[in-house]
C-alpha positions in Angstrom: 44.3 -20.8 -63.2 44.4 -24.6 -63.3 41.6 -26.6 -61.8 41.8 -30.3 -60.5 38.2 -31.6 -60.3 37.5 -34.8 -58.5 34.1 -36.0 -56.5 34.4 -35.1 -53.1 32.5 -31.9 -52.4 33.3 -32.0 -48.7 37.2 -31.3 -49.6 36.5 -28.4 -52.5 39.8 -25.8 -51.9 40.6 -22.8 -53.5 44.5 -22.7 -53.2 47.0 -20.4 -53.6 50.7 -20.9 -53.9 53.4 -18.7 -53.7 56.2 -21.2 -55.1 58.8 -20.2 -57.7 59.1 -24.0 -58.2 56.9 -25.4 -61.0 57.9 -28.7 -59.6 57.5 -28.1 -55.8 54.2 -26.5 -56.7 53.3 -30.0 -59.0 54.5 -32.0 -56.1 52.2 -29.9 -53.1 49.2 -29.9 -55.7 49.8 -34.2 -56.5 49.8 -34.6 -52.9 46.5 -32.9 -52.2 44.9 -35.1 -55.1 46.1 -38.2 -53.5 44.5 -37.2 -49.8 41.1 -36.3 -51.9 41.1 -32.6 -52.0 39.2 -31.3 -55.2 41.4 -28.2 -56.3 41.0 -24.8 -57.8 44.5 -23.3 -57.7 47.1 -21.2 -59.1 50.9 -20.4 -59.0 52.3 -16.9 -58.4 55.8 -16.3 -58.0 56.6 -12.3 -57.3 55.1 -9.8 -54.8 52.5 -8.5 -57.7 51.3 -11.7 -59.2 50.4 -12.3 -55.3 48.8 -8.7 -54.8 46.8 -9.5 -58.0 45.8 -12.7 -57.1 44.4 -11.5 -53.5 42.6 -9.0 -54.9 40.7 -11.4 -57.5 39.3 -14.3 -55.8 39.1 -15.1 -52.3 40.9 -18.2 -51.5 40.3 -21.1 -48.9 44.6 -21.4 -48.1 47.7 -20.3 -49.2 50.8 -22.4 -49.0 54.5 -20.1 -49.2 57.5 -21.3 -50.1 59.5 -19.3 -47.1 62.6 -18.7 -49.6 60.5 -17.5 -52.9 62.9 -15.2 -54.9 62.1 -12.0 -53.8 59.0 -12.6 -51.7 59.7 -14.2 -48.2 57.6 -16.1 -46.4 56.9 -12.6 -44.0 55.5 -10.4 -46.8 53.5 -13.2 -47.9 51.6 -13.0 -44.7 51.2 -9.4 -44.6 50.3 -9.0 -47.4 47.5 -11.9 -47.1 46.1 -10.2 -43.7 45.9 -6.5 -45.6 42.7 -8.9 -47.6 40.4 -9.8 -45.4 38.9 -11.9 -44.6 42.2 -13.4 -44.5 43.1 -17.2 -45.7 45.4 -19.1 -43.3 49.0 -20.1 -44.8 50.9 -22.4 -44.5 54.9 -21.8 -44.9 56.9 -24.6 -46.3 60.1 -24.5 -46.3 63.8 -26.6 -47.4 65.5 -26.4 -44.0 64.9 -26.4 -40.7 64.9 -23.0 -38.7 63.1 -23.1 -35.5 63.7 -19.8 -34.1 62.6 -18.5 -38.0 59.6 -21.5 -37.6 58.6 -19.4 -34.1 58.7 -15.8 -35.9 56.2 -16.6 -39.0 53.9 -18.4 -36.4 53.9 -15.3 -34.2 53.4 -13.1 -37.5 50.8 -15.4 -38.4 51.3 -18.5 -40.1 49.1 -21.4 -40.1 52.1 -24.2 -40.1 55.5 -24.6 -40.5 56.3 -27.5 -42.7 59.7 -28.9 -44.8 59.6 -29.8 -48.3 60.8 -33.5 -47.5 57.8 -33.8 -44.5 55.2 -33.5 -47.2 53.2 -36.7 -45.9 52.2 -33.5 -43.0 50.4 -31.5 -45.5 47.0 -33.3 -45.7 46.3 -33.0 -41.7 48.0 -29.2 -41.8 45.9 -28.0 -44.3 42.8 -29.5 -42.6 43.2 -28.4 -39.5 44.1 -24.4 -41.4 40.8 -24.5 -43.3 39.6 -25.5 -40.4 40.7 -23.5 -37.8 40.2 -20.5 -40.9 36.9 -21.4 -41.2 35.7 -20.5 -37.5 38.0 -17.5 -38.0 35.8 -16.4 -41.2 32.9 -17.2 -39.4 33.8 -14.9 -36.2 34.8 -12.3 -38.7 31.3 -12.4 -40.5 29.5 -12.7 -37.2 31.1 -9.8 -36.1 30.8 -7.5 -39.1 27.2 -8.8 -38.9 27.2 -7.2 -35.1 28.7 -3.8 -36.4 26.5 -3.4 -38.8 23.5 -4.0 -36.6 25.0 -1.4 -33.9 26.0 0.9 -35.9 22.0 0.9 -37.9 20.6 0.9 -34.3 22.5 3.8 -33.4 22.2 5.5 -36.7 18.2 4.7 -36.2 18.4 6.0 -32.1 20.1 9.3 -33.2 17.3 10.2 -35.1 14.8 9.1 -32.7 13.1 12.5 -31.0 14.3 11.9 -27.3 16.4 9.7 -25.9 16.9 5.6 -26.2 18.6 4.3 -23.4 19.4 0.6 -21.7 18.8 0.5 -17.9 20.1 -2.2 -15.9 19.5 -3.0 -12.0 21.3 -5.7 -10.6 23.4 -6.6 -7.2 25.8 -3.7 -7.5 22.9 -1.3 -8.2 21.5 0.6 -11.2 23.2 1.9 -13.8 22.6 3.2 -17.5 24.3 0.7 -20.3 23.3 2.4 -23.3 22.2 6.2 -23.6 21.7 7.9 -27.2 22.7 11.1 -28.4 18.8 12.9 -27.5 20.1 12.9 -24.2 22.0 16.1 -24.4 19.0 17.7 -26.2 16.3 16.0 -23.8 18.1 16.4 -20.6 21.2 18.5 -21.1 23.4 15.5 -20.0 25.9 14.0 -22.1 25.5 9.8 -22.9 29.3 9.5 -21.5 27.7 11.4 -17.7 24.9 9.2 -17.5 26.6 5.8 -18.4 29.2 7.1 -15.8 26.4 7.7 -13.2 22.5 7.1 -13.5 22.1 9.5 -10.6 22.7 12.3 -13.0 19.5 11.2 -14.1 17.7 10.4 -11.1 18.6 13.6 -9.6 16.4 15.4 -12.4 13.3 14.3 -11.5 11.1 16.7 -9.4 11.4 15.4 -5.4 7.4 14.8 -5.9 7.5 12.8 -8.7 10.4 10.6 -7.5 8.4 7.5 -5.3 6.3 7.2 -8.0 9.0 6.7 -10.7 10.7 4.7 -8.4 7.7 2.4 -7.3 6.6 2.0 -10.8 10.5 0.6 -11.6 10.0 -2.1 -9.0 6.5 -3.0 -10.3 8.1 -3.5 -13.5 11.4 -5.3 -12.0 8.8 -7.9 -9.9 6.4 -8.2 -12.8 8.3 -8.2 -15.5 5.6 -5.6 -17.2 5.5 -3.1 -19.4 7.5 0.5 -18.0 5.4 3.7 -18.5 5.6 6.5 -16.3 5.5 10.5 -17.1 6.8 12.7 -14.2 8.5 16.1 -14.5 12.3 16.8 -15.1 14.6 19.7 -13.6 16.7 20.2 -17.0 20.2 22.5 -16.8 17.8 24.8 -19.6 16.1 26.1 -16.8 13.1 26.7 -18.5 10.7 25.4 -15.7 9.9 21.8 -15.0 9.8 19.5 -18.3 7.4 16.5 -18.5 9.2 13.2 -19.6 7.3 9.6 -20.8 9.3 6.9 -20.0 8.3 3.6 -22.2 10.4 0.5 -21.9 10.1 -3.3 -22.0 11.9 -5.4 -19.2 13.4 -8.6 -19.7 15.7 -11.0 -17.0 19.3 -11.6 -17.2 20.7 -15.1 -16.5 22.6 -13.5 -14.0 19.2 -12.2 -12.1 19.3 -8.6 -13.3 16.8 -6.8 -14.9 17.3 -4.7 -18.1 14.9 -2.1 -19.7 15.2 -1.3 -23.4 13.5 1.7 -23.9 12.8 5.1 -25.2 12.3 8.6 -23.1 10.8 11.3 -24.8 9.8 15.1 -24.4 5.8 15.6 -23.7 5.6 19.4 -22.7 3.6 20.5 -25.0 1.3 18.0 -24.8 1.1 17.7 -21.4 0.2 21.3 -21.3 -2.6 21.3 -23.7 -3.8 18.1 -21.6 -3.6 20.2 -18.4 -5.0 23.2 -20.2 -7.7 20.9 -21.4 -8.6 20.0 -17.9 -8.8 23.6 -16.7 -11.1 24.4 -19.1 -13.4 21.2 -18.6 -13.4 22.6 -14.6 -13.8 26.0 -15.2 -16.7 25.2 -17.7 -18.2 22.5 -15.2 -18.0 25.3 -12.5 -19.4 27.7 -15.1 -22.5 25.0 -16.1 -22.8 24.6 -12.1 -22.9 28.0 -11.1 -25.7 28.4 -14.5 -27.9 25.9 -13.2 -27.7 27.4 -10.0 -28.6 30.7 -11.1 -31.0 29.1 -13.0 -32.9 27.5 -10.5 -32.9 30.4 -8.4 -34.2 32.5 -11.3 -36.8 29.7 -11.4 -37.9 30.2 -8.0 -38.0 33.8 -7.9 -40.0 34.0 -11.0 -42.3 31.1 -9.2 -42.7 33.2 -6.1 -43.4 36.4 -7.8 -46.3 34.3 -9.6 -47.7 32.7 -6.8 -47.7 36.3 -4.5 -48.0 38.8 -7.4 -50.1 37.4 -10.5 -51.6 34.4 -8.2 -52.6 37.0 -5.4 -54.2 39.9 -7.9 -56.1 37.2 -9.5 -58.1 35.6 -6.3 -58.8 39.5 -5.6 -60.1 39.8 -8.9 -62.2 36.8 -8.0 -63.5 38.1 -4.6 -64.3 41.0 -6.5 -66.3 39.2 -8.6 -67.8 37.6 -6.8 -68.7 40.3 -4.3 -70.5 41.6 -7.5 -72.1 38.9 -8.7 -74.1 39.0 -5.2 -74.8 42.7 -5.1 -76.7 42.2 -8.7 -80.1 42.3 -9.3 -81.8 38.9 -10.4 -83.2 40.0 -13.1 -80.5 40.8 -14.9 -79.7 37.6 -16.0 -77.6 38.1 -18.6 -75.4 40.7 -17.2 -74.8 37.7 -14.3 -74.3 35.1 -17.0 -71.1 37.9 -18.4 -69.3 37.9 -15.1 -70.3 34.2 -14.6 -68.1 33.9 -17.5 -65.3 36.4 -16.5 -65.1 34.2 -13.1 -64.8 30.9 -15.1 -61.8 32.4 -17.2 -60.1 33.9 -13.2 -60.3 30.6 -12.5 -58.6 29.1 -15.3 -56.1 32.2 -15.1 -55.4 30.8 -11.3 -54.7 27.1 -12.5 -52.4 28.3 -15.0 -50.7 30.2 -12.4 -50.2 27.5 -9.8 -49.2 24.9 -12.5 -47.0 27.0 -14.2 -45.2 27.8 -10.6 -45.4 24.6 -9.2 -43.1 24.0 -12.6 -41.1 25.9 -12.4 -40.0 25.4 -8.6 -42.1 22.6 -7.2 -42.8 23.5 -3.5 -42.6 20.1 -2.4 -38.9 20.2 -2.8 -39.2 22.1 0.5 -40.3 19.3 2.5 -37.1 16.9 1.0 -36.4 14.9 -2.1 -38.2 11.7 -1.4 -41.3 13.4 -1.1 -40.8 15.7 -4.1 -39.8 12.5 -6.3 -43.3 10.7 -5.1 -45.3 13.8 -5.9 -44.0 14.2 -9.5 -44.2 10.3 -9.8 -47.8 10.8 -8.7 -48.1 14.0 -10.9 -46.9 11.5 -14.1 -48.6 8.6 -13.4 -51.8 10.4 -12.7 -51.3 12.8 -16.6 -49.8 9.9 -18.5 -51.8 6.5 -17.3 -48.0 5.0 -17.2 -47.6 3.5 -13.8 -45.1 4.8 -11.7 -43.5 4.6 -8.2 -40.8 5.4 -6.3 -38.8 3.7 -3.7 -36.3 5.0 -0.9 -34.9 4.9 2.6 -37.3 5.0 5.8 -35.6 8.4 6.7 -34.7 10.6 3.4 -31.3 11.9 3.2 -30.2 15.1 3.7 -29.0 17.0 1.0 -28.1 20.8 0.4 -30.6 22.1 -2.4 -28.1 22.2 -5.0 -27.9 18.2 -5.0 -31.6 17.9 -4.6 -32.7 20.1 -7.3 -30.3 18.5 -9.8 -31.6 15.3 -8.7 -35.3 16.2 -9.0 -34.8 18.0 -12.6 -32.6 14.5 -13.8 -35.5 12.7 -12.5 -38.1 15.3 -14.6 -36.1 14.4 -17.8 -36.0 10.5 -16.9 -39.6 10.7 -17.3 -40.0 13.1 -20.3 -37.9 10.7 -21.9 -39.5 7.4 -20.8 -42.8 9.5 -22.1 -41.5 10.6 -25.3 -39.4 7.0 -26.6 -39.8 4.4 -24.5 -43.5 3.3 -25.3 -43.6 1.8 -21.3 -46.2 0.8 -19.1 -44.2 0.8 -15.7 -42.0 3.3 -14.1 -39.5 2.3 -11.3 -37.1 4.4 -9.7 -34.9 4.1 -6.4 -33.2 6.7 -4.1 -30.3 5.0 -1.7 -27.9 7.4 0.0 -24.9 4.7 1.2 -20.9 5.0 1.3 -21.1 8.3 0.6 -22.8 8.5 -2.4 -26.5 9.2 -3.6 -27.8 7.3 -6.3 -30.7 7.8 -8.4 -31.5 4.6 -10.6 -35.0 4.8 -13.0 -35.9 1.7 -14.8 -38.9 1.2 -17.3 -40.5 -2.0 -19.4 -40.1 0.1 -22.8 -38.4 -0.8 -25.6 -35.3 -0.1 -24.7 -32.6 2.5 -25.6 -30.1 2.1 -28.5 -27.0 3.3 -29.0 -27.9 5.4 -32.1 -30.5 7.4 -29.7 -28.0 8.4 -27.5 -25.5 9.6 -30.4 -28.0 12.1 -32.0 -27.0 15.1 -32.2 -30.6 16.9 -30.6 -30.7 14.5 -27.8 -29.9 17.6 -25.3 -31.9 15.7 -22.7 -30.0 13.0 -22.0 -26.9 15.3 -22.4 -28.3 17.5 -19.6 -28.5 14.3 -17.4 -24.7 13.7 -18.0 -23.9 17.8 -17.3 -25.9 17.8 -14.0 -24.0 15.3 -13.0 -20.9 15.6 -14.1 -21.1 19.5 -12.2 -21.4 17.7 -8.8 -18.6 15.4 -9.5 -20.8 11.8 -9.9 -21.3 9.8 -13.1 -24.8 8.8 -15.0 -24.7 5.6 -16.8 -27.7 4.8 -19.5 -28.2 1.4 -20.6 -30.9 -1.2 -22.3 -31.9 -3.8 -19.7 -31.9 -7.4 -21.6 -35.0 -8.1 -20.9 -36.4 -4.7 -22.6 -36.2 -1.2 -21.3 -33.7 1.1 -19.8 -31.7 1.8 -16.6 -30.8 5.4 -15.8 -28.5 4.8 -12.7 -26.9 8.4 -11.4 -24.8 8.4 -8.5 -23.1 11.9 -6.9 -20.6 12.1 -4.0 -23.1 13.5 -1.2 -21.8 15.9 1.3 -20.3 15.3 4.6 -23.9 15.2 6.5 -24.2 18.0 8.7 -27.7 18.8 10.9 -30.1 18.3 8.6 -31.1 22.2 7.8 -34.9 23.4 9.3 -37.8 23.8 7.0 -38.1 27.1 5.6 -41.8 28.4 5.9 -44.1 26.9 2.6 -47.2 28.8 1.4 -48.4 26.1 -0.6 -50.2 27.5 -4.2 -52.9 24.9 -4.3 -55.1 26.1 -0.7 -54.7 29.6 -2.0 -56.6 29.1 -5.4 -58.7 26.4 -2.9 -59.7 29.5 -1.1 -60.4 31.9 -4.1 -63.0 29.3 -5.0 -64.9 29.3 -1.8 
């Protein structure tokens, strides 16, 4: 290899000729000099030198000699275009011969120049490099673009489910790229749903199909985000298959909307999410229907108290103290003995009615407002802490399940506000509007952290949250910014019927009243 070196970077060519003419090739490589061109060239004369020469380097032109001794101008340019990417040549040539000139430029050629038209050269080898360049340049750009398509779908292959491209424009909607998951996912080849999106469309459950196709023209109008899960008739025939759809939008020029995206199988987990949710209802039901036996437990006990224990004990006391009188006054201390015994009925009686007016206060008869104000009272009155309680004129009807729950969250609001908060005041509010009781208990205390409702014996507060979530409301416990804490509970109330009658009360206090007259 020979190299001409002269300043002129912009005009650096590597050139190959295929000349059996030391001279002709001397001449072609002078006149290159002259027009500026700094050269790195060699000379090959036969059909291997060439082969060898392609294969070593990769060269910027390569000018033939169209009658080289055993090499035409024709197997020159094959042989150049079986090396890509292939350098542009130009032919040159003794004679004229047009129809030959028209035949290597169909085959390929660059230029068709004769030996005595030399002065050509300069502007046909610019315009070859040139015109070479932009065809390199296309060549790497579009290896560049195979390579990237054929990673991406190397990449979606492997993807679990299927990646797909989904267009909607003027002449409708239509699938432009599907992956291979697609036979797996929805037992549709790519080639059937690039043919006809319907294939897919048809798959999706007659239910679920307004919301799939309300969700696409959110995401057409808004350009946002694509999510949807629905269910999927497959050919498996294995039951309905739940599908997420994820997929990013993006506008055409041309107005249409394309979604790049990826569709994958969520059975399984949608199963365990709807299992999940059966559970949580059957064990709300179950934590319902506990309470509910519960409180009736509570009551029964509190009525076999009251009539039983509460009723045997003021006989006891009659008893006594039909004794007492028929005793003679001088024996005093026989007196002072069932003095005592009467002192320890009566302390047995005051157990009784406080322990059943715990467990099922009687006022809950007569409604919830007036149940809240008594154990407000009750509180305020055993505690010092001041506390009231604020409501509607006329106090809403409720069936007893909602009323109880909402009397025993109340009971625990307070226990708490006694046991943590360090308060002075104590305000709570019943409303009943939209549909909706609400319970809301503020106090002035120090206010509830996050930490306290994280431990792991605060069973209280957890109870608050159970009630509530049984009757399908919410509770909601927060630290005021000025100090103290907001209990706010809200349930959906029943559709208000008549408001039920009063069952008959036999209050505990007058009876134990009347054991002491």
């Amino acid at each position: 290899m020979q190299v001409a070196n002269k300043n002129m970077a912009d005009k650096n060519l590597r050139l190959l000729l295929v000349e059996d003419s030391a001279f002709d090739g001397a001449l072609i490589v002078s006149r290159l000099r002259v027009e500026g061109y700094t050269l790195e060239w060699e000379r090959v004369e036969t059909a291997t030198g060439l082969t060898t020469a392609l294969t070593r380097h990769a060269w910027d032109l390569v000018i033939a000699d169209q009658a080289t001794a055993g090499l035409d101008a024709f197997a020159v340019i094959a042989s150049v275009q079986d090396h890509p990417p292939a350098a542009p040549v130009v032919v040159i040539s003794g004679a004229l011969h047009e129809a030959l000139a028209a035949e290597l430029l169909k085959a390929g050629a660059a230029d068709y120049l004769l030996k005595d038209e030399l002065w050509r050269l300069p502007h046909a080898v610019e315009r070859a490099v040139a015109v070479a360049a932009e065809r390199r340049e296309r060549f790497r750009a579009e290896k560049a673009l195979q390579e990237s398509e054929n990673r991406f779908r190397s990449l979606a292959c492997h993807v679990p489910g299927m990646v797909f491209e989904f267009a909607r424009d003027c002449q409708g909607e239509r699938f432009t790229f599907v992956s291979e998951g697609a036979r797996m996912l929805l037992g549709v080849t790519p080639e059937a749903l690039l043919a006809d999106a319907r294939r897919f469309l048809d798959l999706i459950v007659p239910e679920d199909r307004p919301a799939f196709s309300q969700a696409l023209a959110d995401s057409a109008r808004q350009l946002d985000f694509f999510n949807w899960e629905g269910r999927l008739v497959t050919a498996y025939g294995n039951g309905p298959k739940w599908v997420n759809v994820r997929a990013s939008p993006r506008r055409r020029e041309d107005g249409a909307v394309v979604w790049a995206g990826i569709m994958t199988n969520i059975t399984r987990n949608k199963r365990i999410e709807l299992d999940a949710k059966r559970s949580s209802a059957e064990l709300l039901a179950l934590s319902s229907h506990i309470e509910r036996v519960k409180e009736e437990e509570r009551a029964r006990i509190a009525r076999e108290i009251h009539d039983d224990l509460g009723g045997t004990l003021t006989a006891v006391k009659l008893e006594l103290a039909s004794l007492m009188n028929r005793l003679p006054q001088e024996g005093m201390d026989l007196l002072g003995r069932v003095s005592s015994i009467r002192i320890l009925v009566d302390r047995a009686i005051a157990a009784t009615s406080r322990i059943a007016r715990d467990l099922r206060p009687p006022v809950l008869d007569f409604g919830l407002t007036p149940a809240l104000t008594w154990q407000a009272k009750e509180f305020e009155n055993r505690l010092g802490i001041v506390c009231d309680v604020e409501s509607e004129p006329e106090d809403p009807v409720l069936p007893p399940e909602l009323a109880t729950a909402l009397f025993r969250i109340f009971q625990e609001a307070l226990t708490n506000v006694s046991k943590h908060a360090n308060a002075t005041e104590v305000h709570a509010t019943l409303r009943s509007r939209g549909g909706q009781v609400t319970l809301e208990v503020v106090d002035n205390g120090r206010g509830v952290r996050e930490a306290d409702l994280a431990k792991p014996g605060s069973f209280g507060i957890r109870g608050i949250f159970e009630r509530c979530r049984s009757l399908g409301g919410e509770a909601k416990i927060e630290a005021l910014p000025e100090g103290g804490t907001r209990l706010s509970v809200s349930i959906p109330e029943p559709q208000a019927s008549a408001k039920p009658p009063h069952t008959e009360h036999r209050a505990l206090g007058p009876t134990v009243a009347e054991a002491r007259e």
